[in-house]
ZAZADREN-536140 format. One record per residue (C-alpha): y, z negated, x negated; residue number from 1; residue in three letters. Coordinates in Angstrom, 3 decimals. Example, Ala and Ser with C-alpha at 12.3 -4.5 7.8 and 13.67 -1.06 7.14 Angstrom:
BEGIN
         yy         zz         xx   seq   type
     -4.500     -7.800    -12.300     1    ala
     -1.060     -7.140    -13.670     2    ser
***
This chain:
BEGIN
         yy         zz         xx   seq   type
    -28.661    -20.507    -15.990     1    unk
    -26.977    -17.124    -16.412     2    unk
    -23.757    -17.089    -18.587     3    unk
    -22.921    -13.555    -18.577     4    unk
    -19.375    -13.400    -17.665     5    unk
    -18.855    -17.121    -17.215     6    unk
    -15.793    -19.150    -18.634     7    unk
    -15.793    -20.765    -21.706     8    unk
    -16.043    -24.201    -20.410     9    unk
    -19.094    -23.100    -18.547    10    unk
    -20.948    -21.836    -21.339    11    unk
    -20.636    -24.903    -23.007    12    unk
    -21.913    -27.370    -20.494    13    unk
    -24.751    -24.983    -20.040    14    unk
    -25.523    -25.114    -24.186    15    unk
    -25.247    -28.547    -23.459    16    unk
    -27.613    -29.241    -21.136    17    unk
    -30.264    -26.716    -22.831    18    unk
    -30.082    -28.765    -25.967    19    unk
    -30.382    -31.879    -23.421    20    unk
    -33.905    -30.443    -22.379    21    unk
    -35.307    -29.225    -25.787    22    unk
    -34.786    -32.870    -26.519    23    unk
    -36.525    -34.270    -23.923    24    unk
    -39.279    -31.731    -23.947    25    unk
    -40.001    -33.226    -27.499    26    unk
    -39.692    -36.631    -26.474    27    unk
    -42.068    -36.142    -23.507    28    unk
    -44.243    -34.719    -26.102    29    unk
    -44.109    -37.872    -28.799    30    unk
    -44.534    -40.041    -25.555    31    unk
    -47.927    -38.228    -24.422    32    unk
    -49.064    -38.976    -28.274    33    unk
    -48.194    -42.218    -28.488    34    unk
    -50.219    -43.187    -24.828    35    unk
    -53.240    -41.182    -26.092    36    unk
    -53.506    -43.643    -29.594    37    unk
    -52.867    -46.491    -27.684    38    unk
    -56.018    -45.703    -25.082    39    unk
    -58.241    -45.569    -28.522    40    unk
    -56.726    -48.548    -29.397    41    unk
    -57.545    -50.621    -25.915    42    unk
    -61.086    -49.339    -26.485    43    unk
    -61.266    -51.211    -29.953    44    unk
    -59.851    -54.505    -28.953    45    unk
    -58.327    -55.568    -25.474    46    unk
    -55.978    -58.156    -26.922    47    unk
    -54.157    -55.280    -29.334    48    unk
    -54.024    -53.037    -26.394    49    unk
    -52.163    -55.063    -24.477    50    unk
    -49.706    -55.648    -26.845    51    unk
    -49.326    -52.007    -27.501    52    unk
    -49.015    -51.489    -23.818    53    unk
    -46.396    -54.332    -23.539    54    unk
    -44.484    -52.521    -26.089    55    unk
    -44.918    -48.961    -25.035    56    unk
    -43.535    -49.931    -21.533    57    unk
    -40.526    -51.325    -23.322    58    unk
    -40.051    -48.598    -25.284    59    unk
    -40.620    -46.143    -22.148    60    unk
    -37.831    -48.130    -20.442    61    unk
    -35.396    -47.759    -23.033    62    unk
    -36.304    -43.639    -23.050    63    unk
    -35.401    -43.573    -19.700    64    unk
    -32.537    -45.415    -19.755    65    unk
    -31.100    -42.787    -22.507    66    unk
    -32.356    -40.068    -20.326    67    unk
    -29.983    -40.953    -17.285    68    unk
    -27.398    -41.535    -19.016    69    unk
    -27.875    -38.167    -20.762    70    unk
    -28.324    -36.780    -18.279    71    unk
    -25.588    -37.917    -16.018    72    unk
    -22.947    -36.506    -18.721    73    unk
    -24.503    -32.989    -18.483    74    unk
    -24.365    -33.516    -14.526    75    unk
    -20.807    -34.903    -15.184    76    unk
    -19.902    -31.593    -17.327    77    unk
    -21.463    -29.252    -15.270    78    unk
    -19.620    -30.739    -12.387    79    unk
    -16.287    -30.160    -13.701    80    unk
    -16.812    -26.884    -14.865    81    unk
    -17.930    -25.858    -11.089    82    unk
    -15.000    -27.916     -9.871    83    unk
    -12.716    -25.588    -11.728    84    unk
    -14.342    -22.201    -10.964    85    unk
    -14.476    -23.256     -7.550    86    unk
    -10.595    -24.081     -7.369    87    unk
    -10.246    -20.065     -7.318    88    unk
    -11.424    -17.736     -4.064    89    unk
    -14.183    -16.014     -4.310    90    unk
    -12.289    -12.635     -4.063    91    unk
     -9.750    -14.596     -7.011    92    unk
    -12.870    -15.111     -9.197    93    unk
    -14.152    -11.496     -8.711    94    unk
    -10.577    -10.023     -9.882    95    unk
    -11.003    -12.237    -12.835    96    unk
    -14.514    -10.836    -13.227    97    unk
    -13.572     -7.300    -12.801    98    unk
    -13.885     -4.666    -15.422    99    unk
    -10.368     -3.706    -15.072   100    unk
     -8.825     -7.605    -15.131   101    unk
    -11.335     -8.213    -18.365   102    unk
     -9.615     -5.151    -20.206   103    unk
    -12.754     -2.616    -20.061   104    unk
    -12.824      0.799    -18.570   105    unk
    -13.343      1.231    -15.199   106    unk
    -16.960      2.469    -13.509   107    unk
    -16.640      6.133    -11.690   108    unk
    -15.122      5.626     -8.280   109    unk
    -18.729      7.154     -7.443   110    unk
    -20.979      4.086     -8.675   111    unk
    -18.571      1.176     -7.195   112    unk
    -20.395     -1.239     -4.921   113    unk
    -18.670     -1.725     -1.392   114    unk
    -18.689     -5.735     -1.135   115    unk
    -20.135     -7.056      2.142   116    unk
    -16.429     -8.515      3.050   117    unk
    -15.319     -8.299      6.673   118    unk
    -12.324     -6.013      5.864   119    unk
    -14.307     -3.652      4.214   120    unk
    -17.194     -3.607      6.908   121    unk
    -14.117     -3.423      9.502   122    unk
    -12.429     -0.038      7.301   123    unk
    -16.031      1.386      7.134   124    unk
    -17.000      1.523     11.410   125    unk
    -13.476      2.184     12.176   126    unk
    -12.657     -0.724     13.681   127    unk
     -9.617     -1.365     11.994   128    unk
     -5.986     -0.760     13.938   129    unk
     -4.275      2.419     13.244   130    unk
     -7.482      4.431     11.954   131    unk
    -10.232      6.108     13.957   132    unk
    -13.455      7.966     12.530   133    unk
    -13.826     11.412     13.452   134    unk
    -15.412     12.136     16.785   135    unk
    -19.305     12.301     16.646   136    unk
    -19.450     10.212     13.674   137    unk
    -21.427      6.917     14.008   138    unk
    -22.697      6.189     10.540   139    unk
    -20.725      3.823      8.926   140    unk
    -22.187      5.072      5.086   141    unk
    -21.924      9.303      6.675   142    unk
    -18.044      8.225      7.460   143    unk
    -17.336      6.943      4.024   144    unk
    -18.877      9.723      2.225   145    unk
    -17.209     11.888      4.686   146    unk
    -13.918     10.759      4.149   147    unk
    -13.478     11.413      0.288   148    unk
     -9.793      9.929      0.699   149    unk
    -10.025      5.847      0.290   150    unk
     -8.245      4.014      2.784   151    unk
     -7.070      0.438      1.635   152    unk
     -6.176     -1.496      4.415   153    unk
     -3.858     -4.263      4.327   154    unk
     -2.700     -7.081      7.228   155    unk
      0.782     -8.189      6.601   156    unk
      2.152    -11.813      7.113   157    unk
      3.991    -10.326     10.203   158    unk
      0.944     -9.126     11.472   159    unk
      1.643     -5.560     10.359   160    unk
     -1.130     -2.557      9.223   161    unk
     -0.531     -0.670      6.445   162    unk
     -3.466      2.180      5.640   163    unk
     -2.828      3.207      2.075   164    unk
     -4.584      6.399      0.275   165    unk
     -5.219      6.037     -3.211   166    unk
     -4.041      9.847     -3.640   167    unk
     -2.391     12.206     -1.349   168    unk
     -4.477     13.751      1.064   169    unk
     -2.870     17.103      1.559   170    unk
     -3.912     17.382     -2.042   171    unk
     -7.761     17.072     -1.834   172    unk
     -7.919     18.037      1.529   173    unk
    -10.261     15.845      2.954   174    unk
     -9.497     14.835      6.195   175    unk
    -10.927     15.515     10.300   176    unk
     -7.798     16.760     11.915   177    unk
     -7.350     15.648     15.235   178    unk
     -8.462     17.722     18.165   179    unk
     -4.944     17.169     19.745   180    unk
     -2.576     19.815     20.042   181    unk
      0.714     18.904     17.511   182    unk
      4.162     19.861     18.570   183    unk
      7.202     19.802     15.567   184    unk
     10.876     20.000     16.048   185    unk
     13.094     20.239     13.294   186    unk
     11.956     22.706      9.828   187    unk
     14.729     21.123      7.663   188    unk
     13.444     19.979      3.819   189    unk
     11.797     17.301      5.275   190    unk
      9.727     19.078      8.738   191    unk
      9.411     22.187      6.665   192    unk
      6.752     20.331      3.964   193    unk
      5.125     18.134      6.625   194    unk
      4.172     21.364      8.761   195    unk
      3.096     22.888      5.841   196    unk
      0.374     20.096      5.166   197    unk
     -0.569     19.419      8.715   198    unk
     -1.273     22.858      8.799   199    unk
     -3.214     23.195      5.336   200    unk
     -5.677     20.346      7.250   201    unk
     -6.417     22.561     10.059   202    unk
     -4.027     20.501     12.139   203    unk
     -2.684     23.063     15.642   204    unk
      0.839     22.914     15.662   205    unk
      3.616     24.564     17.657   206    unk
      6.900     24.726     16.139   207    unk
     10.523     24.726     17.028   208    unk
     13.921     25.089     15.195   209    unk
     16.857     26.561     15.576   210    unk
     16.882     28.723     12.607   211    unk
     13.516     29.477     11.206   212    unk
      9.839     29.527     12.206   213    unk
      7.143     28.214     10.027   214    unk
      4.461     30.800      9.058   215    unk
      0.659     30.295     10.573   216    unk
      2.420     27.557     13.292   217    unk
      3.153     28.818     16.902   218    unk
      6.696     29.442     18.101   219    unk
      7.650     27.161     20.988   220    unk
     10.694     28.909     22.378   221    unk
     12.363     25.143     23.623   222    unk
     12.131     21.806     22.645   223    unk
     10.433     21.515     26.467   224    unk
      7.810     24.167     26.297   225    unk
      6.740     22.831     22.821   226    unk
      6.698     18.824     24.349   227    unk
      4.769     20.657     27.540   228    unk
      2.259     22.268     25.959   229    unk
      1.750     19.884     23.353   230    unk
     -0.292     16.556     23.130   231    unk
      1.735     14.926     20.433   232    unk
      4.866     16.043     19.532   233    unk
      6.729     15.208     16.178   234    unk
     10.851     15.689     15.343   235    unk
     12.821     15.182     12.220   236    unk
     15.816     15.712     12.761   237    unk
     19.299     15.015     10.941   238    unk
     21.151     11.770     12.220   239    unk
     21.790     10.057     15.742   240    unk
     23.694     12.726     17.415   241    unk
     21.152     15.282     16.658   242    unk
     18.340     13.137     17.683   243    unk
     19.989     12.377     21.034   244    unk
     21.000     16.025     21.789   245    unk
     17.097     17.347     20.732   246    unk
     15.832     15.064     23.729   247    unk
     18.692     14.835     26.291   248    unk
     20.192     18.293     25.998   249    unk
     19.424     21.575     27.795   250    unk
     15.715     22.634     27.389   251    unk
     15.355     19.233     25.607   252    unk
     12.701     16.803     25.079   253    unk
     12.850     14.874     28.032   254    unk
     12.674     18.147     30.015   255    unk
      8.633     18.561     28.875   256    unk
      7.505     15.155     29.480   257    unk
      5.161     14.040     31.793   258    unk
      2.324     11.069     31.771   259    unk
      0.942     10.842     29.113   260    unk
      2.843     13.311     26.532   261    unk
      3.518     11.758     23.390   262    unk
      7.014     11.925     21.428   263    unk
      6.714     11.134     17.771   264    unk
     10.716     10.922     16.021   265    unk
     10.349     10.676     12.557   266    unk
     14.257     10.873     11.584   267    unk
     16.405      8.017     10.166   268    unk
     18.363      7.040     12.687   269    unk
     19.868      3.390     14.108   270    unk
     18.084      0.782     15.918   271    unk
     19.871      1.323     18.849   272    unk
     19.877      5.201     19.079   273    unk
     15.677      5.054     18.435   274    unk
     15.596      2.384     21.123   275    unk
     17.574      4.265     23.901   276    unk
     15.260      7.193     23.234   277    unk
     12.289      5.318     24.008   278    unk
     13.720      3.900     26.686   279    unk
     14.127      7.587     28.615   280    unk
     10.745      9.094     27.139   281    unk
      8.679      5.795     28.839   282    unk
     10.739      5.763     32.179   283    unk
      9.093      9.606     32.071   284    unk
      6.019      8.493     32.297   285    unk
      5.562      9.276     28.038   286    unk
      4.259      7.489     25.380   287    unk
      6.665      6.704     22.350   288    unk
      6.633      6.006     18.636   289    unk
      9.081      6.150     15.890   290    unk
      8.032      6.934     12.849   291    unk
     11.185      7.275     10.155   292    unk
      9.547      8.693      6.689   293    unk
     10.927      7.909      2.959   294    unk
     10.713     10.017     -0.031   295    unk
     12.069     13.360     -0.684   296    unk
     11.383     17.407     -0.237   297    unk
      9.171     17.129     -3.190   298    unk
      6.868     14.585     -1.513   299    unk
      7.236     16.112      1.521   300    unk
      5.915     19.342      0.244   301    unk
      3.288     16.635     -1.779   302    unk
      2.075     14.968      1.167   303    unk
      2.921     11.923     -0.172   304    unk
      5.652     10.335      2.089   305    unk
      5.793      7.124      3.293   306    unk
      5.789      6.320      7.165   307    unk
      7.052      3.559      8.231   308    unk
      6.222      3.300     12.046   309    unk
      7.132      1.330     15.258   310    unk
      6.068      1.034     18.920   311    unk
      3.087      2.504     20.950   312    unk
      0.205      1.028     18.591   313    unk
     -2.105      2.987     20.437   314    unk
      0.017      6.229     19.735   315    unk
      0.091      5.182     16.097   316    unk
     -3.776      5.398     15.978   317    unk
     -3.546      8.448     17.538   318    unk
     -1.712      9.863     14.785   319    unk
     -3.872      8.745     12.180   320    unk
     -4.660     11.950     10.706   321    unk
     -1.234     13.956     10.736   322    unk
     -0.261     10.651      9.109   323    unk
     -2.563     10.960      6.632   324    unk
     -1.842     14.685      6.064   325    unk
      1.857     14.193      5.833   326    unk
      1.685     10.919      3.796   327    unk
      0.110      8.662      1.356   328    unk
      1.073      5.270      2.915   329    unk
      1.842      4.604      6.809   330    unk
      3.011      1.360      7.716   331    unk
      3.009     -0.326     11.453   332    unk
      6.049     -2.780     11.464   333    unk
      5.700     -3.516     15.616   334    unk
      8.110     -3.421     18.380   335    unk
     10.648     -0.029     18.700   336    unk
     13.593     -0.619     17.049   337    unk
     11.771     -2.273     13.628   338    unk
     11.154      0.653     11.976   339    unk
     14.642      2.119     12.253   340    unk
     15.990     -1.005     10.347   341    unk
     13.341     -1.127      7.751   342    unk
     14.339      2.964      6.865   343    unk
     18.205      2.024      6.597   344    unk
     17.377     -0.664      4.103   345    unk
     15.334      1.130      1.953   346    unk
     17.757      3.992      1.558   347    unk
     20.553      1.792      1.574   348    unk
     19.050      0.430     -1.947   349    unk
     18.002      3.943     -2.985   350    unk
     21.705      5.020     -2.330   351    unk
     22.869      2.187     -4.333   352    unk
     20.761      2.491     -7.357   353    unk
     21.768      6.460     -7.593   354    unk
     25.465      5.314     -7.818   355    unk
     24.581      2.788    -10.208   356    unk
     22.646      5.289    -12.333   357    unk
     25.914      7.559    -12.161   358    unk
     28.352      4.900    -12.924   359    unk
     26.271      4.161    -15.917   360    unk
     26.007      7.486    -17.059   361    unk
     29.555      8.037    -16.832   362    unk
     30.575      5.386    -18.809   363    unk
     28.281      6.098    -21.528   364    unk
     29.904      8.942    -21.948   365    unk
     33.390      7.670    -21.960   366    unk
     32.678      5.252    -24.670   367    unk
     31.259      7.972    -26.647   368    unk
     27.418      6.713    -25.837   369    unk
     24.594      9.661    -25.557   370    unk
     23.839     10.032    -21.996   371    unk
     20.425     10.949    -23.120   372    unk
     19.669      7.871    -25.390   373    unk
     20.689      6.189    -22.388   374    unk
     17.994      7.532    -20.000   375    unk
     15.513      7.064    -22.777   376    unk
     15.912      3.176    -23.305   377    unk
     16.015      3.288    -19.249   378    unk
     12.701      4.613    -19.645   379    unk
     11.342      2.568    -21.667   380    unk
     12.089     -0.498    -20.329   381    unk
     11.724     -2.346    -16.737   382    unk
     13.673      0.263    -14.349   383    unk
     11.386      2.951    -15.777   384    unk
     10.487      5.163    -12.256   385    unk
     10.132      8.683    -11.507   386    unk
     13.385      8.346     -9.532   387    unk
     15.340      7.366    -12.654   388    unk
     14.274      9.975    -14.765   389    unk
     14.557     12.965    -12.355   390    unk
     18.059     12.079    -11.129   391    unk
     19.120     11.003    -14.547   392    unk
     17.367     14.951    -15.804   393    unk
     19.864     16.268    -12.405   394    unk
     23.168     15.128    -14.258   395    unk
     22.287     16.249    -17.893   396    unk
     20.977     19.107    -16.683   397    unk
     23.613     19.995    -14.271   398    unk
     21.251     21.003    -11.078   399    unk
     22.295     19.069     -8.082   400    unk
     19.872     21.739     -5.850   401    unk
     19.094     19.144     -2.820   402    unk
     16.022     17.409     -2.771   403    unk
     17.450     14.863     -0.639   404    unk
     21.227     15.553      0.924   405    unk
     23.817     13.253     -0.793   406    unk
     25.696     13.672      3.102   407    unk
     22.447     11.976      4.787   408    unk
     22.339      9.125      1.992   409    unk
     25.840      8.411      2.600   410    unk
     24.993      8.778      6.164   411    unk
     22.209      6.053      5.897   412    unk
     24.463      3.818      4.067   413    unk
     27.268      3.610      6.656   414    unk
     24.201      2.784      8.744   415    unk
     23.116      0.352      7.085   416    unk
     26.520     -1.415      6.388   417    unk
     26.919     -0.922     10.418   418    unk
     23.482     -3.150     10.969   419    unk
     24.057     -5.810      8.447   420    unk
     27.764     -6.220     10.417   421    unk
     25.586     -6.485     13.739   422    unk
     24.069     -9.462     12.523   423    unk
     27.260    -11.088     10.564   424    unk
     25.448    -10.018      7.009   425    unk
     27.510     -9.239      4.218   426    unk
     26.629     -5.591      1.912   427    unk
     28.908     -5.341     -0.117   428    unk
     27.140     -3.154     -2.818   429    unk
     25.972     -0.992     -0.166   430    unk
     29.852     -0.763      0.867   431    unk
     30.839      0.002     -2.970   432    unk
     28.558      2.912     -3.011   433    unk
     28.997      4.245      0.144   434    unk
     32.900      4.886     -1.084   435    unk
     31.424      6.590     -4.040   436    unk
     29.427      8.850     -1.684   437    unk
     32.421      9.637      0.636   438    unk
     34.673     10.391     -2.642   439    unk
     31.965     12.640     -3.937   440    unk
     31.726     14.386      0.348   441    unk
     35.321     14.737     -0.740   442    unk
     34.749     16.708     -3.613   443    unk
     32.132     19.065     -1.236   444    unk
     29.289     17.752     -2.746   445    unk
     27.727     17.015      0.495   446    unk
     24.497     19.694      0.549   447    unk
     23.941     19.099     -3.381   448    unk
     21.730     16.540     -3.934   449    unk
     21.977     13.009     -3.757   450    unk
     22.660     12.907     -7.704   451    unk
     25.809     14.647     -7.488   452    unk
     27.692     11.342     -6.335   453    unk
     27.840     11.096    -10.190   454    unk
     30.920     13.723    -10.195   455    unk
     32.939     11.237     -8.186   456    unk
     33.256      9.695    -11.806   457    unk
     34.483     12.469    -13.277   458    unk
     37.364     13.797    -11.153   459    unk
***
């Protein structure tokens, strides 16, 4: 029995029953002596023999009787031991087993063995929901070599996909861009980095906006001709009243579609605004998917957003790889509508901690606490993020330059206090902060970033 990387327990009821069998090795031993003198002494007088046979059988019995019950306590070790190991999952015990769980240094991504598991035979023929292999590629062991970006796939309790990338792919640039033609509306800090990376993985895409042009993309003179022209067509866009007036105005949106043309909208919007937009581009004949992204201009430029997507599922695994170009992390949360809600809350919470972080910062500095000390116990302890410490660098350093618009955070919050009212829900820190955002629009702080709601403090 192998005890390499066994539990303690385990290795012990294995010593145990090794020192079981050395001891009845040697007693098997003593007993073949013991039957050979006896034979010679048969041969010199019958009557002695069977005396000495009476006795050895007695003595045999008794051996064997100490045997079985021996040996039942090493069976009755043993037993528990497995019973214990096999409380745990297979995939529990193999954590447990793991290089990185047992504290040394992990192998090379290079030598890891790919387990035999169902999910991972599923990620590696492209069978999985929301990710395709690149056309002409059959070879399950070609595609993973291939594909030099690891996709972790993960099935939510509510039946959700989430592909995950272990580092940003508009980094190492390994990706099959789709052979569809891309349309993208909308070049703001957000549209301008994801353009930038869909292009940099060979992506074709056809911009519009209203005040700029993106270098290497084609110029679509409407929001029509791009959507006409265009298999897939992406916008990010402002708030609701932007969104609506990109697809139902003059030369919009809705103007280009036909069966079959795709309409991506990737901006944060309401429930209600994402779902009446569907609602026109599928009465069209079109195919729809929202597709809301968090993070900031940095990530953006990073490729390392996070999507967080909703309707067509078949659109959504059309989009696979300007996903992965655009983001590190794509998310399919189901029916139209889902997605919208899902954004609001998250930046409802980001919104909220920033104020927080402000407040805090403030009142350091009114009791005559260092603002810096401050960030560096922060740091150091449990709400230690990159968020923290950039925002916190923004005040003490005095650059608000936007990386994410304090007027669309306050924007997201008033949505988000408007859908927890739809369903009778009470956010009342969310309705705290949004004040602090609206005092700080106030003070015209509404293109600085989202850290400058820290000089509603100070007026």
């Amino acid at each position: 029995m192998i005890k390499v990387n066994k539990g303690k327990r385990f290795q012990q009821a294995v010593d145990a029953v090794e020192e079981f069998l050395k001891k009845a090795k040697g007693k098997d031993q003593a007993s073949s002596h013991n039957s050979s003198e006896e034979k010679n002494r048969r041969n010199s007088s019958e009557e002695r023999g069977k005396q000495s046979a009476g006795e050895e059988k007695r003595k045999a019995g008794l051996s064997e009787g100490k045997l079985k019950k021996t040996t039942g306590e090493g069976k009755k070790r043993a037993s528990s031991v497995s019973s214990e190991r096999g409380s745990k999952s297979p995939l529990k015990r193999a954590l447990d087993q793991s290089p990185r769980k047992r504290g040394r240094p992990p192998k090379d991504e290079k030598d890891l063995t790919i387990p035999e598991s169902s999910t991972v035979k599923s990620v590696m023929t492209g069978t999985v929901a929301g990710f395709k292999w690149p056309p002409g590629v059959s070879e399950p062991a070609v595609c993973y070599q291939a594909i030099t970006k690891k996709l972790k796939v993960c099935e939510e309790e509510t039946g959700s996909t989430s592909i995950q990338a272990a580092d940003s792919t508009a980094i190492n640039g390994s990706i099959t861009p789709t052979d569809k033609k891309i349309g993208f509306l909308g070049l703001g800090l957000m549209g301008s980095g994801i353009v930038s990376n869909l292009l940099k993985m060979g992506h074709t895409v056809t911009v519009w906006n209203r005040t700029a042009e993106k270098e290497g993309a084609r110029l679509g003179r409407t929001p029509a001709e791009v959507v006409s022209t265009c298999d897939i067509t992406f916008a990010c866009v402002s708030d609701p009243k932007a969104a609506k007036d990109l697809v139902l105005g003059p030369s919009g949106v809705l103007q280009g579609i036909r069966p079959g043309k795709c309409y991506v909208d990737m901006s944060t919007v309401d429930a209600d605004t994402v779902t009446e937009l569907a609602q026109v581009i599928v009465s069209r004949g079109g195919r729809f998917l929202e597709a809301p992204v968090s993070g900031n201009q940095q990530l953006s430029n990073d490729g390392m957003l996070v999507i967080l997507a909703a309707g067509d599922r078949g659109l959504y695994e059309d989009c696979s790889s300007c996903f992965q170009a655009m983001g590190k992390t794509s998310f399919f949360l189901g029916e139209v509508g889902n997605a919208a809600k899902m954004m609001l809350i998250v930046n409802m919470v980001q919104g909220s901690f920033m104020a927080t972080i402000a407040e805090g910062l403030t009142l350091a500095q009114v009791t005559g606490q260092s603002q810096q000390t401050l960030l560096d116990i922060l740091n150091q302890g449990q709400l230690a993020s990159i968020f923290l410490d950039q925002k916190c660098q923004n005040i003490l350093q005095g650059n608000f330059k936007p990386d994410f618009y304090l007027k669309y955070i306050q924007k997201d919050l008033r949505l988000a206090i408007a859908l927890g009212d739809s369903v009778n829900h009470p956010t009342p820190m969310a309705a705290a902060a949004n004040e602090v955002y609206k005092r700080a629009k106030a003070l015209d702080q509404s293109d600085n970033d989202m850290s400058a709601v820290y000089r509603a403090y100070i007026h």
